[in-house]
N, C-alpha and C positions, 0 to 999 in steps of 0.2 A: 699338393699333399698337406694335410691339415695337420700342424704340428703342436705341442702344449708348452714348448722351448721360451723361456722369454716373453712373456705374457707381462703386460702393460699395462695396467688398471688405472686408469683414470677415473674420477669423480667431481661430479658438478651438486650441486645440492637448489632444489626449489622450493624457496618458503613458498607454501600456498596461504596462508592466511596468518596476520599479523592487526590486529587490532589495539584499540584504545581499552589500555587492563589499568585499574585503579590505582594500582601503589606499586608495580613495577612492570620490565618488559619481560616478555619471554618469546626464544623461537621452538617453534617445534617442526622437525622436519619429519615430511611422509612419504619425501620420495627421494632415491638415490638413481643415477644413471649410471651406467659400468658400461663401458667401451672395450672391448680386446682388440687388441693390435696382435694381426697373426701374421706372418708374413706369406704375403700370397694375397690374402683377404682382410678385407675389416667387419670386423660384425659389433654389432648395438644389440645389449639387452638394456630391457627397462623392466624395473623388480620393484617391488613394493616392499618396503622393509620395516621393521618394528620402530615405533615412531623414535625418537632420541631427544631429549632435552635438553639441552645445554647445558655443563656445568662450569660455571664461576673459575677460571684458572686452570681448566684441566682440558683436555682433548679427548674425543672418543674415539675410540678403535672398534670398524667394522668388520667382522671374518666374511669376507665374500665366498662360500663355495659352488667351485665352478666342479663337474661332475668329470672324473677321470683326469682332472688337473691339481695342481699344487695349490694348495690352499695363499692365498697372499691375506695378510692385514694391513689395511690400509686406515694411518690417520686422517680424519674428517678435520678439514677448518674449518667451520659454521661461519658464515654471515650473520652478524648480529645486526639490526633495526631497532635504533630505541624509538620506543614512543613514548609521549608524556602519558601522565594517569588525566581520565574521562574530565574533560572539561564540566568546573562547576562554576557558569557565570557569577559575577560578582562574590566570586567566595574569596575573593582577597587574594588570589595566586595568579599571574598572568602566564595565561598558555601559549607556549612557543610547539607546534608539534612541525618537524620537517619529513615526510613520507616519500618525497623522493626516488627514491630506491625500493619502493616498493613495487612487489611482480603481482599480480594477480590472475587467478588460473584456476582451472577445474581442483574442487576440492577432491576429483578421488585419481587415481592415479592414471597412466597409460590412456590418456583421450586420443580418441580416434578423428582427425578432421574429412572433411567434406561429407556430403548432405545433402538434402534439404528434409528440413522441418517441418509435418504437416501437422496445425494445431489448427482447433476448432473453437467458436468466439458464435455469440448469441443474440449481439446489440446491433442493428443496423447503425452504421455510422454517421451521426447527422450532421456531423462538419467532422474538420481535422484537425482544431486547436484543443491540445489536451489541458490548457489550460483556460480556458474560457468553458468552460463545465462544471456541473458539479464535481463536488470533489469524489460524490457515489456515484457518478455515471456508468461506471463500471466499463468495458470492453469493448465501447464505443471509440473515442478517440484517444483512450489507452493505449490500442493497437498500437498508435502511431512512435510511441515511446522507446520503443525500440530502434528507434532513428538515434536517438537523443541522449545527451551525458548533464547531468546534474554537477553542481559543485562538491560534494561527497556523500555519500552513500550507505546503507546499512550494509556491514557485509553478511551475505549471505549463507558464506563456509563455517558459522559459526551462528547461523539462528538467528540473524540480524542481532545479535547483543553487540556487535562495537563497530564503529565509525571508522571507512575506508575514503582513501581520496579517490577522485572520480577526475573532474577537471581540473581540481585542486591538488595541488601535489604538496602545498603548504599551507598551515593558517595559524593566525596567531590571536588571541583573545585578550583583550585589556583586565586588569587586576580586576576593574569596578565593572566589568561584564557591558560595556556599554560600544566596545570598538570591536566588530569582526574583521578580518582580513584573510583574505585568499589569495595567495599565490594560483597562478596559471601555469599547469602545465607547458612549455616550451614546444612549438613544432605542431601542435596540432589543425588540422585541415578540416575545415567544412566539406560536405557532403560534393558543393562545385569546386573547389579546389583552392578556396579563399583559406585565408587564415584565422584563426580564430583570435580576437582584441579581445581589452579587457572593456571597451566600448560596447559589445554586442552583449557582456553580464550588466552593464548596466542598461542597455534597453531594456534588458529580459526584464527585471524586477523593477525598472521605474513602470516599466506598463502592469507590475502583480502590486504593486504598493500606491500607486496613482492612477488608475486606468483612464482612458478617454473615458467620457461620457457616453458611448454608443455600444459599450463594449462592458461585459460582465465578468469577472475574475473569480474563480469558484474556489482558488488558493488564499484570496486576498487577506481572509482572519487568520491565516497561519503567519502575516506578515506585518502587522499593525504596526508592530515595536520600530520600527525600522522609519527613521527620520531620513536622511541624506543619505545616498550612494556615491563614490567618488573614485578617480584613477586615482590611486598612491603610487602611482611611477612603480619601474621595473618590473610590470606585469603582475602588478597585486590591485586587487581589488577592495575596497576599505566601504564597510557599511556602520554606520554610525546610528547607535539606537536612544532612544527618546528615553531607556532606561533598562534597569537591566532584566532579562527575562527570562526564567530558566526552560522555556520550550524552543528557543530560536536557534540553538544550535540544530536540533535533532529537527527544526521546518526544513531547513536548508537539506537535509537526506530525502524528503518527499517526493517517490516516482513521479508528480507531476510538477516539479519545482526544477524545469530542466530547461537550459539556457538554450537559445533560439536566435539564429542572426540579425543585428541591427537592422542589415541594408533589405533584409526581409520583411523584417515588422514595418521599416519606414515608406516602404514601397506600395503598403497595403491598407495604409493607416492604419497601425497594430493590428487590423481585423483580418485574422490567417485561416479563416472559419474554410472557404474556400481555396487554399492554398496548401501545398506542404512544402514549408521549408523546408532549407538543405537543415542536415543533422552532421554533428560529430559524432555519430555514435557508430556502433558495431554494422550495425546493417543500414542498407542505400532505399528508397522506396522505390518501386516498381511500376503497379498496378495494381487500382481496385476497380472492382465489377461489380456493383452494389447488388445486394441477398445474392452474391454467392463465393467471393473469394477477394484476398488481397495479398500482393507478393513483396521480399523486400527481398534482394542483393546483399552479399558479402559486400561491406567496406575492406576494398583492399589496402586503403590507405591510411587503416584505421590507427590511433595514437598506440596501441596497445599489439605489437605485431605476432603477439602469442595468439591473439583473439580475434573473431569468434573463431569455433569449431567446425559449426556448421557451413554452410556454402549458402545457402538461404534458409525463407521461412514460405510457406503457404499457410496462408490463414484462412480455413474455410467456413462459412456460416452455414450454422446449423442448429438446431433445438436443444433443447434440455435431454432428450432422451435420447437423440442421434448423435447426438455427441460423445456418449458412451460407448453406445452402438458400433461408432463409425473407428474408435480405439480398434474394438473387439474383431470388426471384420476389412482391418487395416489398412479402412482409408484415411485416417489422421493416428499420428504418432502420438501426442498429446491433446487431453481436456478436460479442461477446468469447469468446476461449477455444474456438472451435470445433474441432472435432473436422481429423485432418489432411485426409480426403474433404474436409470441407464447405470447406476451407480451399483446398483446390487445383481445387475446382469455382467458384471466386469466385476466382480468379486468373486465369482464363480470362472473365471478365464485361467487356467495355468499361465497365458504366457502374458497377461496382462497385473500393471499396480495398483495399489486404486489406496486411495488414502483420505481419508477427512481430515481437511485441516480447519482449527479452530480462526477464528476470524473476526475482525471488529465493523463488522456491515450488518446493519439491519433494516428491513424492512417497515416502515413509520408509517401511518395514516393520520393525515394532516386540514386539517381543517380554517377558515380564514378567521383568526382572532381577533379582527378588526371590524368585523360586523355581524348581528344577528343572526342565527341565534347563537354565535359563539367567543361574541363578548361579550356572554355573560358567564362568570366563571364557574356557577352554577351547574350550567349546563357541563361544562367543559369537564367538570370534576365527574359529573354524573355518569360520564359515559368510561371514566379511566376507572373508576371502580366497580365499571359491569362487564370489562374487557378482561377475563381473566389470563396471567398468562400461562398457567396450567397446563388451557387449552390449547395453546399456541403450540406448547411443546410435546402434545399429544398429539398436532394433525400434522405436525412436521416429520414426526416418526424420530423426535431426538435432535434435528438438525441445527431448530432454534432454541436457543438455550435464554430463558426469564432475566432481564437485568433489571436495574432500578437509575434509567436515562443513562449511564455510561458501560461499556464493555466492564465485566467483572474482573478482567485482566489488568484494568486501567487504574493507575493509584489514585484512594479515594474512593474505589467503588465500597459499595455493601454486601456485606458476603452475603452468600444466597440464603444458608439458614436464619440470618438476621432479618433480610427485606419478604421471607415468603410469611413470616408473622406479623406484616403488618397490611392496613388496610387495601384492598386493589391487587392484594398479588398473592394472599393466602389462600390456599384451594379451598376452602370451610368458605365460601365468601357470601352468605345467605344473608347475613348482616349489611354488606355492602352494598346487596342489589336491593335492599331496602331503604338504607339512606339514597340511594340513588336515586331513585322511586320517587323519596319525599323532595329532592335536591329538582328534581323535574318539575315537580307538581309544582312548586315553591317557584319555579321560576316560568311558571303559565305554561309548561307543554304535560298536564297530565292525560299518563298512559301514551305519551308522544303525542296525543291530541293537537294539532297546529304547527307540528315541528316542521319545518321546512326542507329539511334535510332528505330527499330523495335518489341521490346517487351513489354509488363509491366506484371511483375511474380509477384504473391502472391496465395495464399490459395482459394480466393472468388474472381477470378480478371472480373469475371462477375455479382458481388453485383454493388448495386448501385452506392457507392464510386469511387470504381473502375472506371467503365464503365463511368461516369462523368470526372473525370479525364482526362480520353483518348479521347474521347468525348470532350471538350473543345483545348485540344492541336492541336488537328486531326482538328477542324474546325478552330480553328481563325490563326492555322499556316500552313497548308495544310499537316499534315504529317497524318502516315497512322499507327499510333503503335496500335496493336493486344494484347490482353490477353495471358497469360500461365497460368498454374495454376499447385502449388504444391499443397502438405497437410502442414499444418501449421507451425507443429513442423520443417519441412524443409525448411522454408523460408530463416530463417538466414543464411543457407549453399549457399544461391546463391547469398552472395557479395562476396565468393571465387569462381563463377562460371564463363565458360569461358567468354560469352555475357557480365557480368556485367565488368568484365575488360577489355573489350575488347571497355564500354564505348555504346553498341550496347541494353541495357537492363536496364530497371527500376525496381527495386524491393518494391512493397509494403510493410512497416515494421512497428512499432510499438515506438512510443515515450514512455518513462518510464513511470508506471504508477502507484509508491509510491511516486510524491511526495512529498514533505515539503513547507513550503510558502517559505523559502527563498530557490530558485529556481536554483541558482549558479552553486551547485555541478552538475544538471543533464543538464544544459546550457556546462559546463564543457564534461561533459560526451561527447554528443551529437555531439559539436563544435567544442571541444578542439584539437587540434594537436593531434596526437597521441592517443587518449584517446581509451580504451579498446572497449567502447561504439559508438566510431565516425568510422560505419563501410562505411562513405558515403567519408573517406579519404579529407575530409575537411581540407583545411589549411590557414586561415587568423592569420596574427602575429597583428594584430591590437585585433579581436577578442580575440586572446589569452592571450594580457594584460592586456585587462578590465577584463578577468572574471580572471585571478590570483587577481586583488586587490580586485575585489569584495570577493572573499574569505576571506583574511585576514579584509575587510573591517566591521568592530565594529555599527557603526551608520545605521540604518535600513533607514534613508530619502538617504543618500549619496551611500548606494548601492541600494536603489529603481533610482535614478539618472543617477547612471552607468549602473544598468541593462535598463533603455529604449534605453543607447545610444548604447548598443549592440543590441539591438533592430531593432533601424536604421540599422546599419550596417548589418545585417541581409538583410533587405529590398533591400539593392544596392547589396550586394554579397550573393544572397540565397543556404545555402548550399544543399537545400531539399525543397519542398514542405510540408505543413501542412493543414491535412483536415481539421483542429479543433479539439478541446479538447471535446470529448463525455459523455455520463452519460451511465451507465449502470443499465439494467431493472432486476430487484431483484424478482424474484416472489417464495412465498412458504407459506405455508398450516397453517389455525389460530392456527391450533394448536402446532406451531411452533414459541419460544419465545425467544428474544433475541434480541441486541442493533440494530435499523436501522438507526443510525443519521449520521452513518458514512460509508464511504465508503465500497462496498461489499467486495473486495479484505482482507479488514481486518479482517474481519469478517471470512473470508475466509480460511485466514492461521489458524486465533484461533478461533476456538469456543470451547471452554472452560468452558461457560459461556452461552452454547445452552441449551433448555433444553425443554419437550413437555409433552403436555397433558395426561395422560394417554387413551387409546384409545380401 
């Protein structure tokens, strides 16, 4: 007999999201658990409640009503978590943050566990090291990141604006911004059962910061600064840098900046291209079945025993438009990046989400700067002010949005009313395909007369993008370049192909698409001399000394300053064309729950944090 006698209210409280806030801490709580003790029975509600904020010296009083019972109020103790304010290298203040005690867990309330996850992916996977890739490879060996934990992390439950421990549980920053340090989480297990050293963070990054010679690191200019790595006893890990730099904290958060076993890498000679190491992370790897699925297992043993939600993941390959499709008629739960059909076919679904999320990846056509005819800058200019991006954002239907080289999101960029009035990117642009004109003729191809240039290679070189591209060059210069078309994952293979050194061949490729607001490191990448990243053999020595100081450069106005004047220089000597910076279409099933404020990609590597209706 169910009776209302003596009713027991207990409450537990769970910070879901606590981050790095600028000039002080705050918690805020979104979920209460209420327990009754009946005698006879016990029963669990979980309620969602009006968020509460902390106040300074006082306690808060919740009225729980329970229906046909006695109303009880119950004082709440809050957990408090301090954390330091946003680490700013070399600003003279050394940061101590201890996070420890931090929980992390689904931002919305009441997650339902077990599953499995079926999400859809569109890159056949040419190896399994996510880090020996570009840093835009996109979905390829991405996948595999879901194995895997990084040293700290954007958090998610909040837009990725503030900095969570991942592996890290602690770190600490020297005054002068030159000493990183990370504490190791305690207790955590590798994937076989091994433990995780502070040995296997330094394999990870002496092979991102020193690679063998046989081996490419597609991270490596997010990591220059970075001189000596070393064990500082008691499971911290101590990175000492050549100087101080204010992107090196937020490299360290990069979905592909995730630590990987020693006795893995050393087994393999660092080359894990064929391999998948064990992972710390949420899920186990299974099975892949190349063009058509890959599977990963619950970590039961994972550091985080709130986590994952799910039970697995299936990853199924599929296209641009089936991948929408495959939402709608419920063979995959989630997918990203669909095509714009599959995208406006799941806009019209009641029981489907679909969302554009804005995004720092664009699609570049890239040419070899190191031999005829596009070492001459002549040419180079000629063809970036007959590219209009107008057009770009007219065959996209909106998707890709005109930048001027960096995401407009990115500090430093130029706002758009400002860059669409000037030469190469105003729609009036009858003047530019004139200089262009004379800029050709001026440099022996008139009317394209003798140009060499006959191809443009990529994946879809018959998508809209594409075809615009060739299309604009082909009419306002008279040349006559044609499509080829690889499969995806081989694109990157054709800047060591013969046409493209031969100067004879354009290849469609991919701007990075993690990332950060200060935008340095991947300008670096991209432009830089040398740089792992710079497969378009770019070389301006002017370029290459703004972005070394913007590096080291402390003041966020004074490298927004330098970075427009590489900007310019950009403009008179373009190493590359730029579509624009796109967004990509998120579509997946309501019963499907988990952070969307942030880019898909992240969500991508981790979901962790996924979790779904019972069904």
């Amino acid at each position: 007999m169910r009776t209302s006698k003596s009713i027991l209210l207990l409450t537990s409280l769970a910070i879901l999201s606590i981050g790095l806030i600028s000039c002080s801490s705050e918690t805020v709580v979104k979920e209460v658990e209420v327990i009754k003790e009946v005698p006879g029975e016990t029963v669990t509600v979980i309620e969602e409640v009006e968020v509460i904020k902390e106040v300074p010296g006082e306690t808060v009083t919740v009225v729980k009503e329970v229906p046909g019972e006695t109303v009880t109020r119950i004082k709440l103790k809050q957990e408090v978590i301090t954390v330091a304010p946003t680490p700013i290298p070399g600003g003279g203040t050394a940061i101590s943050v201890d996070m420890s005690d931090f929980v992390f867990s689904s931002n919305e309330p009441n997650p339902v566990y077990g599953g499995t996850v079926r999400m859809t992916f569109g890159v056949s996977v040419k190896h399994t090291d996510h880090h020996q890739m570009p840093v835009a490879q996109g979905a390829g060996p991405h996948n595999f990141t879901v194995m895997y934990n990084g040293l700290i992390r954007m958090n998610p439950n909040d837009g990725m604006q503030t900095i969570m421990p991942d592996l890290a549980d602690k770190w600490e920053i020297s005054a002068d911004g030159t000493i990183y340090k990370f504490h190791l989480r305690e207790g955590v297990k590798w994937h076989d059962g091994s433990m995780l050293k502070v040995e296997d963070v330094i394999a990870t990054f002496e092979r991102i910061v020193n690679p063998p010679d046989h081996i490419a690191i597609g991270i490596q200019s997010l990591f220059t600064e970075i001189d000596t790595i070393e064990d500082a006893g008691d499971n911290w890990v101590q990175f000492n840098l050549k100087r101080a730099s204010a992107h090196q904290f937020n490299a360290f958060t990069m979905l592909n900046a995730t630590i990987l076993p020693k006795k893995c890498l050393e087994e393999n000679n660092f080359d894990v291209r064929e391999v998948v190491c064990p992972g710390t992370g949420p899920f186990k790897f299974v099975e892949y079945i190349p063009g058509e699925y890959m599977t990963f297992e619950k970590n039961e043993d994972y550091w985080n025993p709130a986590l994952p939600y799910v039970d697995g993941i299936k990853m199924i390959h599929a296209g641009g438009t089936a991948r929408g499709v495959n939402v709608i008629t419920d063979v995959a739960d989630f997918a990203w990046n669909t095509s714009e059909d599959g995208y406006a076919q799941a806009q019209a679904e009641p029981n489907v989400n679909s969302k554009r999320m804005p995004n720092t990846g664009s699609n570049y056509f890239g040419w070899n700067n190191a031999v005829a005819p596009f070492n001459d800058q002549r040419v180079r200019k000629a063809i970036h002010l007959v590219v209009n991006p107008h057009n770009f954002t007219k065959v996209s239907l909106g998707s890709t949005k005109p930048s001027r080289w960096i995401p407009t999101l990115a500090e430093g960029a130029t706002p758009t009313e400002e860059f669409y009035n000037l030469p190469g990117y105003r729609d009036d642009n009858a003047a530019d395909i004139a200089e262009a004109q004379k800029l050709m003729a001026d440099a022996g191809y008139p009317n394209c007369e003798g140009f060499p240039v006959k191809t443009m290679v990529g994946n879809k070189p018959d998508d809209a993008l594409p075809v615009a591209f060739m299309d604009m060059i082909n009419t306002n210069l008279g040349c006559d370049i044609q499509p080829r078309a690889v499969e995806r994952a081989l694109v990157q293979d054709q800047f060591d192909g013969a046409a493209f050194k031969a100067g004879t061949e354009i290849v469609q490729h991919l701007v990075p698409v993690q990332a950060i607001k200060n935008y340095t490191p991947f300008m670096l990448g991209l432009y830089g001399t040398d740089s792992t990243q710079n497969f378009t053999n770019y070389s301006n020595p002017e370029v290459d000394a703004l972005l070394d100081t913007m590096l080291a450069e402390l003041d966020a106005d004074a490298r927004a300053a330098y970075t427009r004047l590489v900007q310019s220089k950009l403009d008179e000597d373009p190493p590359l064309v730029l579509a624009g910076f796109d967004s990509h279409r998120a579509v997946w099933g309501k019963h499907v729950h988990f952070p969307m404020d942030i880019r898909t990609q992240s969500i991508w590597g981790r979901i962790d944090t996924l979790w779904m209706d019972e069904r």
